[in-house]
Residue frames as qw, qx, qy, qz and C-alpha x, y, z in Angstrom:
[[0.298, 0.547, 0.679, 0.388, 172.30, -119.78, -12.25],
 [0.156, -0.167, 0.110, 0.967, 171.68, -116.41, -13.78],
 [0.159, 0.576, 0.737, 0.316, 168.20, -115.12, -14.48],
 [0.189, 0.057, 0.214, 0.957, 167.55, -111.91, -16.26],
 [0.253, 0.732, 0.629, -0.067, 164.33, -109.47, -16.14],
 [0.193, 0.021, 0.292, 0.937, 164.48, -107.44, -19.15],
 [0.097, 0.697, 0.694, -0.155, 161.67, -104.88, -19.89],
 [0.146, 0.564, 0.105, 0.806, 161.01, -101.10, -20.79],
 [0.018, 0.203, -0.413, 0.887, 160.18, -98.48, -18.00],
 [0.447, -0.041, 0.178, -0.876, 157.55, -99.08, -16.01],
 [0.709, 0.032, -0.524, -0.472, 156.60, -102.54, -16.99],
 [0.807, -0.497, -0.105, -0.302, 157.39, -104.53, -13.79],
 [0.725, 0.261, -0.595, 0.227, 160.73, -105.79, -13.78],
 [0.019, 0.424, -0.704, 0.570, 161.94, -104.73, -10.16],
 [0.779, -0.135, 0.167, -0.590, 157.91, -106.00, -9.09],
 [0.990, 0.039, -0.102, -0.086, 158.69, -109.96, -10.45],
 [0.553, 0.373, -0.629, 0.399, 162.28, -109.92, -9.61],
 [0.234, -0.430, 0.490, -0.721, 161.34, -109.34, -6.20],
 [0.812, -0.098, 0.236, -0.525, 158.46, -111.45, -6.35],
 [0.864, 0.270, -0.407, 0.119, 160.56, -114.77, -7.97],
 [0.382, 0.358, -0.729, 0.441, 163.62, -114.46, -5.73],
 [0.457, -0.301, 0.547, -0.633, 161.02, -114.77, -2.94],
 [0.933, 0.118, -0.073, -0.333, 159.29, -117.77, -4.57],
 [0.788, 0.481, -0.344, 0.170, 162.45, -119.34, -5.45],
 [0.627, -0.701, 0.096, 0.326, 164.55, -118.17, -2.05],
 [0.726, 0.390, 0.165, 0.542, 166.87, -116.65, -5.08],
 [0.247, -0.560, -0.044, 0.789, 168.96, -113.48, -4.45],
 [0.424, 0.796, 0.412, 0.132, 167.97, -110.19, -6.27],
 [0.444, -0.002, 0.203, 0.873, 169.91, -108.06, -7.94],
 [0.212, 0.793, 0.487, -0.297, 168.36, -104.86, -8.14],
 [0.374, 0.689, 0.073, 0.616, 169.09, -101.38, -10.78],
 [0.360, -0.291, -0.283, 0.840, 170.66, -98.81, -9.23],
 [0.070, 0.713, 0.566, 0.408, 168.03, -96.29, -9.17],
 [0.465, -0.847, -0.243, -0.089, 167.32, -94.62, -5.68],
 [0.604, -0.499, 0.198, 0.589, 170.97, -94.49, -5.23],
 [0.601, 0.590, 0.258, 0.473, 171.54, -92.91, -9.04],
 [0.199, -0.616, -0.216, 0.731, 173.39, -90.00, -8.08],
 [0.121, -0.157, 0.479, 0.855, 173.01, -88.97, -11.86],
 [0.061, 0.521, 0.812, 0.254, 169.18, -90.09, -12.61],
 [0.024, -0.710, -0.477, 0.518, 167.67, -86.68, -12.00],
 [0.059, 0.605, -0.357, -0.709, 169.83, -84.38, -13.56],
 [0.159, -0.044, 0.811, 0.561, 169.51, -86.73, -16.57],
 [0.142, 0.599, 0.786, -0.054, 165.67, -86.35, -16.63],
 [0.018, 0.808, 0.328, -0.488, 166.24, -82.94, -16.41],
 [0.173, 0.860, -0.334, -0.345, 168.46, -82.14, -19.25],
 [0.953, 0.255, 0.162, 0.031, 168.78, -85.87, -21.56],
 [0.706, 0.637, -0.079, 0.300, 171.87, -84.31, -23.82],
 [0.029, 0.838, -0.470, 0.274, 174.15, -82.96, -21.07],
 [0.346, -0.444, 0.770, -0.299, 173.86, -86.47, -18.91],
 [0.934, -0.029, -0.082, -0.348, 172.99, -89.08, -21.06],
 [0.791, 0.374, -0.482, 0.043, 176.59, -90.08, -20.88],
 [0.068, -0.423, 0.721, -0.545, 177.83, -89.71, -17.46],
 [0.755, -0.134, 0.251, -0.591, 174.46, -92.07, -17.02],
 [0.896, 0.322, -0.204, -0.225, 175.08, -94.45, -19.32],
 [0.516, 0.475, -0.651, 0.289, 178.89, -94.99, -18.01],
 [0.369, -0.261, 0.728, -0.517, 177.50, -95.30, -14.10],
 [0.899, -0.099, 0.241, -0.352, 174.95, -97.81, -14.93],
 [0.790, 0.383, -0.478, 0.037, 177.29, -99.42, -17.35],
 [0.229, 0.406, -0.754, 0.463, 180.12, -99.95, -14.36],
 [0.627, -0.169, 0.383, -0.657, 177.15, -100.63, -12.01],
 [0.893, 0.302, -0.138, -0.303, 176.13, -103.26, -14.05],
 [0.621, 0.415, -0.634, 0.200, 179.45, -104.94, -14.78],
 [0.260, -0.388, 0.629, -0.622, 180.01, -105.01, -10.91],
 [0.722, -0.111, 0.531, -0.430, 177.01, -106.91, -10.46],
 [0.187, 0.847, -0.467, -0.173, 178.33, -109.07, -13.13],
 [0.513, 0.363, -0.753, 0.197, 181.20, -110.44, -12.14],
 [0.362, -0.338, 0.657, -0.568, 179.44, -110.79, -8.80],
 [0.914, 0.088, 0.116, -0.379, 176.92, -113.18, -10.23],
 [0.764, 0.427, -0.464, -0.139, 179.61, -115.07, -12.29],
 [0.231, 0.543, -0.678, 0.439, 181.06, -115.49, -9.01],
 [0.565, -0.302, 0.233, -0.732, 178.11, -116.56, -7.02],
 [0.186, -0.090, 0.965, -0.161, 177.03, -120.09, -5.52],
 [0.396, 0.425, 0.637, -0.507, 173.46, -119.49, -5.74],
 [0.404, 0.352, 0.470, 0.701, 171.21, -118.51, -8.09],
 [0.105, -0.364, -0.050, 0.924, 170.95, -114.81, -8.74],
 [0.391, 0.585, 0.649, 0.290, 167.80, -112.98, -10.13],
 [0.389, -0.347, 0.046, 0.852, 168.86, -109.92, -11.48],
 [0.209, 0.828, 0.474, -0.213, 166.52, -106.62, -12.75],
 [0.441, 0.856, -0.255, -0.083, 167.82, -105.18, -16.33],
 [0.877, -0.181, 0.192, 0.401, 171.05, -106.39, -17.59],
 [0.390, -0.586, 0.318, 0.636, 174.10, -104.81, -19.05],
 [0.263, 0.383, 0.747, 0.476, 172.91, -105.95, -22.59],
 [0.027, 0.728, 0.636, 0.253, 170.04, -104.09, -22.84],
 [0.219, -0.761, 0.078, 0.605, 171.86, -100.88, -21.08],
 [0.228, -0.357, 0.455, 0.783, 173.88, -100.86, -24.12],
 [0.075, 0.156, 0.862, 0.477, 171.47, -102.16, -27.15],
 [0.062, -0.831, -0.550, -0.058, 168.31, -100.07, -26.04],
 [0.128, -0.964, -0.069, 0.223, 168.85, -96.99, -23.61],
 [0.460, -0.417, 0.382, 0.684, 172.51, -96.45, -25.01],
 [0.241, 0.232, 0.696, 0.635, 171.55, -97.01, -28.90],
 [0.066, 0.802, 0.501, 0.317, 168.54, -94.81, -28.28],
 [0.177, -0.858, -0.071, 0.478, 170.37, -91.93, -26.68],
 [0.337, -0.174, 0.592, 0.711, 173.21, -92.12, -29.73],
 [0.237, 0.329, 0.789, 0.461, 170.13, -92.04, -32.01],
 [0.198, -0.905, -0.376, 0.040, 168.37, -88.84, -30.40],
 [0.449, 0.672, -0.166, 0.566, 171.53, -87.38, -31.06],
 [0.443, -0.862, 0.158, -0.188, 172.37, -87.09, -27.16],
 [0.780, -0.393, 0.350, 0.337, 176.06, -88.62, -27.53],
 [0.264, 0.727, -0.539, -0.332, 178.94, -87.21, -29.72],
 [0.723, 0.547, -0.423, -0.006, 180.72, -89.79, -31.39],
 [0.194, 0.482, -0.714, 0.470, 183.68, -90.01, -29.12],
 [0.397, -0.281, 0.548, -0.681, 181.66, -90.42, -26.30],
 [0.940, 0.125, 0.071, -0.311, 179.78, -93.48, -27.82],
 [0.804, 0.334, -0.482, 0.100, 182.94, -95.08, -29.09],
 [0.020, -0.508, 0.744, -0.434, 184.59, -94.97, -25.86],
 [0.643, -0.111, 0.235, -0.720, 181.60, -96.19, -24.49],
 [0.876, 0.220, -0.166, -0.397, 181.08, -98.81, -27.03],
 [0.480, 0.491, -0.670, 0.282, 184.88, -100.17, -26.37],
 [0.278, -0.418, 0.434, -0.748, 184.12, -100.37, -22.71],
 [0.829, 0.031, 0.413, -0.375, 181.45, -102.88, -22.84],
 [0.673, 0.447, -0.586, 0.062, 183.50, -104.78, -25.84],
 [0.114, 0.319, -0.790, 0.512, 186.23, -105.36, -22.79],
 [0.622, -0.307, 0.407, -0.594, 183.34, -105.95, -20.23],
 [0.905, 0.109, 0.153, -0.382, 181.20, -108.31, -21.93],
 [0.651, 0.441, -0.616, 0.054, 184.55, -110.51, -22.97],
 [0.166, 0.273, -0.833, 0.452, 185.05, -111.76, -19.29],
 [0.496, 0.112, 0.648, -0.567, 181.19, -112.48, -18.15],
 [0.085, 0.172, 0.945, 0.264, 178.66, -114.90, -19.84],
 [0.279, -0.339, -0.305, -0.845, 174.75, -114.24, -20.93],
 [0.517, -0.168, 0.519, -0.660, 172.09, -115.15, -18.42],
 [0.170, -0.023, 0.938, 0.301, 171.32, -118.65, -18.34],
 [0.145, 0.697, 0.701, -0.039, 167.17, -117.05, -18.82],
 [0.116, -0.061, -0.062, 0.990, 166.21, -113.86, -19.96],
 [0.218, 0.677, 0.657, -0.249, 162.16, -112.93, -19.04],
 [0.159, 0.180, 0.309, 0.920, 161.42, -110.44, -21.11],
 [0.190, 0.551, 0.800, -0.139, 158.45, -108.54, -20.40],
 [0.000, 0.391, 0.633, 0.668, 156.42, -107.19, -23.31],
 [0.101, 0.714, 0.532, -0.443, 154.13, -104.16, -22.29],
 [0.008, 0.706, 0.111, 0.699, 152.47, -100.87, -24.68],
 [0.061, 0.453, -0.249, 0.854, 153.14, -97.41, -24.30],
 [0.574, -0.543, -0.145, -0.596, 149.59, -97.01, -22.36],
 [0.864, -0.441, -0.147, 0.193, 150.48, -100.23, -19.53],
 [0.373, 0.251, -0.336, 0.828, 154.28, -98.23, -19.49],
 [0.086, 0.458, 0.030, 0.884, 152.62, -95.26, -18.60],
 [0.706, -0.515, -0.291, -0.389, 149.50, -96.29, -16.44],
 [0.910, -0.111, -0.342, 0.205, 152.30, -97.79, -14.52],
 [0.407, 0.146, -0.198, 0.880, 155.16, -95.17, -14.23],
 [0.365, -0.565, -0.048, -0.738, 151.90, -92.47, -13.07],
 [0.706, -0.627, -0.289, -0.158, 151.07, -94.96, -10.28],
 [0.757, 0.054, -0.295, 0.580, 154.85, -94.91, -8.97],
 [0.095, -0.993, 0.044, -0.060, 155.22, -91.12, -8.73],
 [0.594, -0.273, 0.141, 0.744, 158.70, -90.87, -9.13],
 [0.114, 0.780, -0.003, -0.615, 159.00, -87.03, -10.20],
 [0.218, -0.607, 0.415, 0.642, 161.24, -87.49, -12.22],
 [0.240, 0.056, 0.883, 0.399, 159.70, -89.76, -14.64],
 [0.339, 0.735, 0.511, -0.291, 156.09, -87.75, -14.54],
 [0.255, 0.753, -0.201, -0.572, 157.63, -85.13, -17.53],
 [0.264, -0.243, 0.757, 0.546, 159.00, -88.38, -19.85],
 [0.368, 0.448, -0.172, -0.796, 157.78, -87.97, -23.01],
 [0.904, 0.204, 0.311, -0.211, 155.34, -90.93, -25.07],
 [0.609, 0.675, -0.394, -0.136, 157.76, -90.93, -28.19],
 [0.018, 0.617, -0.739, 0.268, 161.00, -91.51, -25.95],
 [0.661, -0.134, 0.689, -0.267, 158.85, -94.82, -24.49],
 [0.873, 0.449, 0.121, -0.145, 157.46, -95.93, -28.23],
 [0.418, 0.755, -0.505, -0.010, 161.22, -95.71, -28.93],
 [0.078, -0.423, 0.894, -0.128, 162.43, -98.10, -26.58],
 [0.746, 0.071, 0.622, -0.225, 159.66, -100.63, -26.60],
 [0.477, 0.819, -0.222, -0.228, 161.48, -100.86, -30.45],
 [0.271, 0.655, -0.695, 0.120, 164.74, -101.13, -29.93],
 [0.497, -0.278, 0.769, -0.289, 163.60, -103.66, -26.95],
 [0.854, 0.282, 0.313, -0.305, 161.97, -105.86, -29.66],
 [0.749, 0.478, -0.459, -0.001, 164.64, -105.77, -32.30],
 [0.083, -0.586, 0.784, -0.187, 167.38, -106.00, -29.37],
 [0.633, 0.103, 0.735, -0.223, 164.92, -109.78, -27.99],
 [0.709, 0.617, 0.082, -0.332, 164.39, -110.63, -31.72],
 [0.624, 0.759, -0.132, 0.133, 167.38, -109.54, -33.61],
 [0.293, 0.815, -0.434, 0.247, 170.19, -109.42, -31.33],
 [0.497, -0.488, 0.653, -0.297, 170.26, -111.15, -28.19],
 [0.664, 0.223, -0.642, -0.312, 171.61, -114.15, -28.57],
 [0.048, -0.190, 0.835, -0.514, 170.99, -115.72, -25.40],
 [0.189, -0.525, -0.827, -0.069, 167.57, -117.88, -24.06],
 [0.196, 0.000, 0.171, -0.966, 164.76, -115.84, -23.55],
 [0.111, 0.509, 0.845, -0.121, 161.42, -115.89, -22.39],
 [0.111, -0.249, -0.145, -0.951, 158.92, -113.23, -23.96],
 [0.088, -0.528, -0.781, 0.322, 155.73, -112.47, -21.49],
 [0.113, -0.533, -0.282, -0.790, 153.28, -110.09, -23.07],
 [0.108, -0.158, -0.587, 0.787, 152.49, -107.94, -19.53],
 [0.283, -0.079, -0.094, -0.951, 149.50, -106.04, -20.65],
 [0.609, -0.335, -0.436, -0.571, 147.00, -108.70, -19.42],
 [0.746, -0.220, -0.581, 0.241, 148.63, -110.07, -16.50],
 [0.177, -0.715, 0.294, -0.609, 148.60, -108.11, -13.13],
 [0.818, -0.075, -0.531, 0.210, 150.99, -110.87, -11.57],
 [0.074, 0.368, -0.433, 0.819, 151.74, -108.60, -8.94],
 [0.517, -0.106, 0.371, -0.764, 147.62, -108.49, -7.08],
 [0.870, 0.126, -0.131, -0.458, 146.21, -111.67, -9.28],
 [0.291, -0.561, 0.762, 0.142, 148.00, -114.73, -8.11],
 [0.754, 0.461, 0.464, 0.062, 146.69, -117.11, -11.44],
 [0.503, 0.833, -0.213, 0.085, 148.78, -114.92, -13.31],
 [0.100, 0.828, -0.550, 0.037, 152.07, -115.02, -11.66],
 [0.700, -0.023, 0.709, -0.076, 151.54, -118.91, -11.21],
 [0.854, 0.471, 0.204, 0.089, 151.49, -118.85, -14.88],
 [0.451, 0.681, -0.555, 0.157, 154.81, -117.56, -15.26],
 [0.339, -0.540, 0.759, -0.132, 156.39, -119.49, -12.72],
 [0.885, 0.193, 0.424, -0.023, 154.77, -122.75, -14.45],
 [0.704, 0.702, -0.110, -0.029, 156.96, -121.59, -17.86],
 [0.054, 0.767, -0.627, 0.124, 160.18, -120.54, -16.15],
 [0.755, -0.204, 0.623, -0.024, 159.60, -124.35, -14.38],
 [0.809, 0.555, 0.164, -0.108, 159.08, -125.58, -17.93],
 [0.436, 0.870, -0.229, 0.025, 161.63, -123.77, -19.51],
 [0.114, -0.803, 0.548, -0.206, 164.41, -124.55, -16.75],
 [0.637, -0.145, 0.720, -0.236, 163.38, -127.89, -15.10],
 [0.749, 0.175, 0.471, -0.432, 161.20, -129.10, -17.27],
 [0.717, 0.145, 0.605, 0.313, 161.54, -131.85, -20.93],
 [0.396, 0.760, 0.409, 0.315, 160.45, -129.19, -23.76],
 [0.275, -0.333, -0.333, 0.838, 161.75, -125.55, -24.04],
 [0.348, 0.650, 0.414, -0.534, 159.76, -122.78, -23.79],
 [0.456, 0.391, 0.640, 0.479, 158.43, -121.43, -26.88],
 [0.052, -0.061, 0.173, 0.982, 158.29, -117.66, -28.23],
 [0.407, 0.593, 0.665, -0.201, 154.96, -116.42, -28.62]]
């Protein structure tokens, strides 16, 4: 089985993917982050590297993939390949940081991928404002992310709503994050694990708020 934790920056995903595959004894899939050999330069200068980013995570991604489709277990896995392309991809093209070319190649690429792997059999979504992004990404201190700019977040927590709305067609769960601090408060992160039971195990499925 294949479960997905979509989100925007800063909202928790690597924090509950970590904290499920330990509940669960499930394997995590992390982003490639700390290893990014491109994630700096791309902070520093969006329009010269949004594509050499966008084509390592994209191959990153696939990789892990075809590893899940290949797996015994089940696999929980932080951001998917979807939401690489249908958020941070569609919102660099739309900030005008990708020529043409460089998006259609792009866009062919994941055509070819996403014809040989399947959607997650869950996607969590979690749902957070700018302010819980931000409150979040400051406590982290990664440098690189202390100069990103409010717009560039109000832009993906957008595209992340039409993409879980309007495009993804796969199951999804939507968890609004901004009251729940399932990380220190365990009554919160018992309530998601009661849904995902629900949702997976259990007679009813979940329901959208």
């Amino acid at each position: 089985m294949h479960i997905a934790i979509a989100g925007n920056i800063g909202s928790g995903k690597s924090t509950l993917t970590k904290m499920l595959a330990k509940h669960y004894g499930w394997e995590a899939r992390y982003e490639a982050v700390t290893d990014n050999p491109y994630l700096e330069d791309y902070y520093r200068d969006i329009h010269r590297w949004s594509f050499n980013l966008e084509v390592y995570f994209l191959k990153e991604r696939f990789r892990d993939l075809l590893d899940i489709k290949h797996a015994k277990h089940t696999v929980v896995q932080d951001r998917t390949i979807f939401e690489g392309v249908y958020v941070f991809m569609a919102n660099n093209k739309a900030m005008g940081n990708l020529s043409d070319r460089d998006y259609e190649t792009y866009m062919e690429l994941f055509e070819q991928m996403v014809a040989v792997v399947s959607y997650p059999d869950l996607m969590i979504y979690l749902r957070a404002s700018v302010p819980h992004l931000v409150g979040n990404i400051q406590k982290r201190g990664r440098d690189y992310e202390q100069t990103m700019q409010l717009d560039y977040l109000e832009n993906l927590n957008r595209r992340y709503d039409d993409f879980i709305f309007n495009k993804y067609k796969g199951r999804v769960m939507v968890i609004d994050k901004d009251p729940l601090d399932f990380q220190n408060n365990p009554k919160d992160f018992a309530q998601i694990v009661d849904r995902i039971d629900q949702t997976l195990f259990g007679l009813f499925p979940d329901i959208l708020p």
